[in-house]
MIDOZA-552379 format. One record per atom (N, C-alpha, C): residue number from 1; atom name; x, y, z. Coordinates in steps of 0.001 Angstrom, whole numbers. Example, Ala and Ser with C-alpha at 12.3 -4.5 7.8 and 13.67 -1.06 7.14 Angstrom:
2
seq, atom, X, Y, Z
1, N, 13190, -5690, 7800
1, CA, 12300, -4500, 7800
1, C, 13200, -3300, 7800
2, N, 12850, -2250, 7080
2, CA, 13670, -1060, 7140
2, C, 12900, 30, 7870
//
This chain:
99
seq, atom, X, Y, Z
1, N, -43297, 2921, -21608
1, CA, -42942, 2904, -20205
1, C, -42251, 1587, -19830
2, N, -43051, 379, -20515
2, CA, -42131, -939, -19958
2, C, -40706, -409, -20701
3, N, -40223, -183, -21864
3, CA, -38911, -102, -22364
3, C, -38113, 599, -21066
4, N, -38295, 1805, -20861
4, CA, -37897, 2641, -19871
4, C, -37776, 1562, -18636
5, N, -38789, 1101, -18112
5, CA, -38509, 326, -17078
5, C, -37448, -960, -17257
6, N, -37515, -1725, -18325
6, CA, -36769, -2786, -18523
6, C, -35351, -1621, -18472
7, N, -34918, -509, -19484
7, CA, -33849, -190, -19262
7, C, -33077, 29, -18129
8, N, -33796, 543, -17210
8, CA, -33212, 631, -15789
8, C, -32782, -588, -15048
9, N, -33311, -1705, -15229
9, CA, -33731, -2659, -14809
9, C, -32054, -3304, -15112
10, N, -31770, -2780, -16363
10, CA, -30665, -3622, -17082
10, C, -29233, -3693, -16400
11, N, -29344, -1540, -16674
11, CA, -28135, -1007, -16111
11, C, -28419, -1139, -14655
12, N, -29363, -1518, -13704
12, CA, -28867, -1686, -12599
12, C, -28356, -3067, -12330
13, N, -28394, -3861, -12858
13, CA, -28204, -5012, -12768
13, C, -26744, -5240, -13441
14, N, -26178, -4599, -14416
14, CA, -24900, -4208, -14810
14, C, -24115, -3935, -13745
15, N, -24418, -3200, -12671
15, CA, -23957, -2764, -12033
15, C, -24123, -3119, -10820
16, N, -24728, -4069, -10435
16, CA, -24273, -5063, -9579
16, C, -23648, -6539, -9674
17, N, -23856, -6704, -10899
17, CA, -22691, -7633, -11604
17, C, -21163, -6983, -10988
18, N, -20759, -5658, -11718
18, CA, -19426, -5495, -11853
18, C, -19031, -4983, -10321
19, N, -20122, -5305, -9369
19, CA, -19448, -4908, -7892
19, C, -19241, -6164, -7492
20, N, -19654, -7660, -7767
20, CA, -18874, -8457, -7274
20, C, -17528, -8872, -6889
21, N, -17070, -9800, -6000
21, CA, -15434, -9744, -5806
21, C, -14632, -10650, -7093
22, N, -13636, -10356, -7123
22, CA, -13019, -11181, -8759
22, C, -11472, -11644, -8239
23, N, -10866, -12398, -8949
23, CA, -9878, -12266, -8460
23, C, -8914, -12676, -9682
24, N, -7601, -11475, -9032
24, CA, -6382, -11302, -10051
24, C, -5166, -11970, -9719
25, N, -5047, -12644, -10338
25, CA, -3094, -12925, -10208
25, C, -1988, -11722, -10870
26, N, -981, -11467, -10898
26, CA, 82, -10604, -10700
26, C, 870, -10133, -9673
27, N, 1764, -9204, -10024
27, CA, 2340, -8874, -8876
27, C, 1941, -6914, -8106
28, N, 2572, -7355, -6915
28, CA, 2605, -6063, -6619
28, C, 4028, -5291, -6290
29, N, 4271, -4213, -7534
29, CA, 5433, -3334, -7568
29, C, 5331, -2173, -6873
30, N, 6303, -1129, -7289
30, CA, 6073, 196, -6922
30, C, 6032, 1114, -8338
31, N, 5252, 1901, -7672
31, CA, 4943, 2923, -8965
31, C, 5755, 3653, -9568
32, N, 7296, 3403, -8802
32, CA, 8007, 4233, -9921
32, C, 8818, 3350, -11402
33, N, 8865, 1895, -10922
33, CA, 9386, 947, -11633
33, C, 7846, 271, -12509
34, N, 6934, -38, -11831
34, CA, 5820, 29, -12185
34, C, 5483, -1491, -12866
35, N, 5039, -2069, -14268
35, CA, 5261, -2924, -15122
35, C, 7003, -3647, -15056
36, N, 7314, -2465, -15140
36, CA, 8420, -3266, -15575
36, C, 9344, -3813, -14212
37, N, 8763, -3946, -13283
37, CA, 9231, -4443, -11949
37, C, 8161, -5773, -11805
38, N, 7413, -5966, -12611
38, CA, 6604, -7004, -11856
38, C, 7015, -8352, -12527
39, N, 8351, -8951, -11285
39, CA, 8788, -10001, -11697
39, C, 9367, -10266, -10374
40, N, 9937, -11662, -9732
40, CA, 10665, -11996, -8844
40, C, 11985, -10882, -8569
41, N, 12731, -10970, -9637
41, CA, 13808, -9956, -9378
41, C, 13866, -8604, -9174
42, N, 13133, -8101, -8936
42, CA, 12231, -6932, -8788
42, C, 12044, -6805, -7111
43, N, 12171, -7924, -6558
43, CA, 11287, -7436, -5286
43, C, 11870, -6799, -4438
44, N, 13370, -6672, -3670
44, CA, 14135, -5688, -3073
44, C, 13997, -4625, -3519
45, N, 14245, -4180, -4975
45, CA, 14117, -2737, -5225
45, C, 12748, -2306, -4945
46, N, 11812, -2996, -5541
46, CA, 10492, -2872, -4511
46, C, 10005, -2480, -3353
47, N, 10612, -3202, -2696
47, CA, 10726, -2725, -1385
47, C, 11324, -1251, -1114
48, N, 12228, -1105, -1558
48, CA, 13003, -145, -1272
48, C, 12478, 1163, -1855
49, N, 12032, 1078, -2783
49, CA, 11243, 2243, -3319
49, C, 10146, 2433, -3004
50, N, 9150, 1415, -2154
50, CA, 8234, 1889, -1498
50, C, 7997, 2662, -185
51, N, 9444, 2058, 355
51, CA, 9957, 2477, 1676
51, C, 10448, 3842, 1518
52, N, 11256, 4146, 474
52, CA, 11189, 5610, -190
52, C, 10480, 6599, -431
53, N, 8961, 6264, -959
53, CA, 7947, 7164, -1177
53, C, 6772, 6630, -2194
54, N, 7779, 5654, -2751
54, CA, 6495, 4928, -4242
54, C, 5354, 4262, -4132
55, N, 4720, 4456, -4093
55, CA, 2969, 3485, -3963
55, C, 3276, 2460, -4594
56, N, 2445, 1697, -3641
56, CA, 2730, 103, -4226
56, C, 1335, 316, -5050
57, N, 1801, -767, -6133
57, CA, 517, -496, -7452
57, C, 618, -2477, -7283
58, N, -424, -2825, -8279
58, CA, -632, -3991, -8823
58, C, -447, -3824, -10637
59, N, 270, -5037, -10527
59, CA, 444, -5166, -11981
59, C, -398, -6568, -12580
60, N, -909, -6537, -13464
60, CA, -1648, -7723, -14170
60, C, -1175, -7830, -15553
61, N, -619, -8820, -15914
61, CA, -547, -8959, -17484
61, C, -143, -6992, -17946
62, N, 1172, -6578, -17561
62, CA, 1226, -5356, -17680
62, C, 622, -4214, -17584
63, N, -940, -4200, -17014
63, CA, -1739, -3260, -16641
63, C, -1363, -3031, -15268
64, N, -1378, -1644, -15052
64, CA, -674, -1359, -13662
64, C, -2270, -607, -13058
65, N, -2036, -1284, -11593
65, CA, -3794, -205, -10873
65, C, -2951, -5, -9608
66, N, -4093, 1166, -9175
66, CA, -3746, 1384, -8140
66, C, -4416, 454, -6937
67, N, -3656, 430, -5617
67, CA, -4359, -190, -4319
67, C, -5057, 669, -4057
68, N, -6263, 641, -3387
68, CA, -7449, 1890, -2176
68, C, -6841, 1628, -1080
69, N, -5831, 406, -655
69, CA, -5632, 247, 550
69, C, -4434, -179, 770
70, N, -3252, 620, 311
70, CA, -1742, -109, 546
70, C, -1402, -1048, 1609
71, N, -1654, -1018, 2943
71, CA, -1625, -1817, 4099
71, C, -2159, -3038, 3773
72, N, -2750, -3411, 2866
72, CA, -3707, -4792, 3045
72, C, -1985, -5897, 1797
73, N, -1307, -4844, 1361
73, CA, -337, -5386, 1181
73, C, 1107, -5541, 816
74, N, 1298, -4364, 2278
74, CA, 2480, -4125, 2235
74, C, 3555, -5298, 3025
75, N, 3230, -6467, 3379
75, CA, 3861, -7839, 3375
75, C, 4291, -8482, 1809
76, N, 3906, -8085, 1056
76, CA, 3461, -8853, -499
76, C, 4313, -8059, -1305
77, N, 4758, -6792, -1199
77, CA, 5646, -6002, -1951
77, C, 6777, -6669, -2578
78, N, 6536, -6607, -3660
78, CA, 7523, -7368, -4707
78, C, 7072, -8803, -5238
79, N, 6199, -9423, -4593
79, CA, 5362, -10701, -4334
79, C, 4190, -11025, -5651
80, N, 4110, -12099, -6652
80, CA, 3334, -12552, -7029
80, C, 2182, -12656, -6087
81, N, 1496, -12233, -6012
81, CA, -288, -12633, -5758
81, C, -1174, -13027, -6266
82, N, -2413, -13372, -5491
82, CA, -3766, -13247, -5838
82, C, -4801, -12468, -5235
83, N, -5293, -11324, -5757
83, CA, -6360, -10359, -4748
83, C, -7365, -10778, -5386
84, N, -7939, -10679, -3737
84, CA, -9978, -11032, -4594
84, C, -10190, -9284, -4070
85, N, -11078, -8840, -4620
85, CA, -11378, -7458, -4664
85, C, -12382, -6694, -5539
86, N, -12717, -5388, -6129
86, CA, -13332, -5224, -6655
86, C, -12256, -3800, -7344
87, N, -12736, -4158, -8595
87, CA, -12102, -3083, -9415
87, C, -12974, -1433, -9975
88, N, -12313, -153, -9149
88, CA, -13319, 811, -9437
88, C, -12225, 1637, -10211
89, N, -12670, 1643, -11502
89, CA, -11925, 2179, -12730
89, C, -10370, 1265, -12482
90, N, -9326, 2512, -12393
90, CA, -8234, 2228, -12184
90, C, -7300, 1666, -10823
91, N, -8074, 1519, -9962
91, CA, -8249, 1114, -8433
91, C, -8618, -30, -8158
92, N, -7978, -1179, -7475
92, CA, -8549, -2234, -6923
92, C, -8719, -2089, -5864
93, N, -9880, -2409, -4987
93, CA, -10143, -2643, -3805
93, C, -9930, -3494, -3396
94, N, -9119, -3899, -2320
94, CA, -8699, -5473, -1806
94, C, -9723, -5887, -717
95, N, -9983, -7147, -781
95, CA, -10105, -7750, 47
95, C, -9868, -8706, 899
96, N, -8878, -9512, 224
96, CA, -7790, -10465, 270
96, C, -6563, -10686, -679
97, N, -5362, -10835, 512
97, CA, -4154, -11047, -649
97, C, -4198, -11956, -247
98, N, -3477, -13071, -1412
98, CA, -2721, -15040, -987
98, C, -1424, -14971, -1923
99, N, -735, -15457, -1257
99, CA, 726, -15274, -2529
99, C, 448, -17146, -3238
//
């Protein structure tokens, strides 16, 4: 029974570890250019393709996620950042952008 109890004990605690806020540098593109937009020269078409229809995504070291909350940074489109947030799977949750 203690094993059982320590196990629970573990994974809940796992899992309030990985809900803390973290924070990423990269940029934020649009999803149709994606990675390969996340650079300074990139940022008009950025714009423009979001204004088009493309979700703005975040890019990190070429991993592309999605926003939960496009508005928190649609000023930043095309923009190197930093989000503090929380990451659920493929989704960042923002809580703050800073360029």
């Amino acid at each position: 029974m203690k094993k059982f109890a320590f196990a629970c004990l573990f994974v809940t605690s796992t899992f309030a570890v990985s809900a803390f806020a973290e924070d990423w540098t990269g940029y934020i593109s649009d999803s149709k250019c994606a990675a390969k937009g996340a650079k300074d020269e990139h940022a008009d078409c950025a714009v423009k393709c979001v204004k088009g229809g493309a979700s703005a995504v975040f890019v990190v070291d070429g991993k592309v996620y999605k926003i939960d909350d496009p508005t928190k940074v649609a000023d930043h489109i095309g923009h190197k950042v930093t989000i503090s947030g929380t990451l659920d799977g493929d989704t960042v949750k923002v809580d703050s952008v800073k360029m």
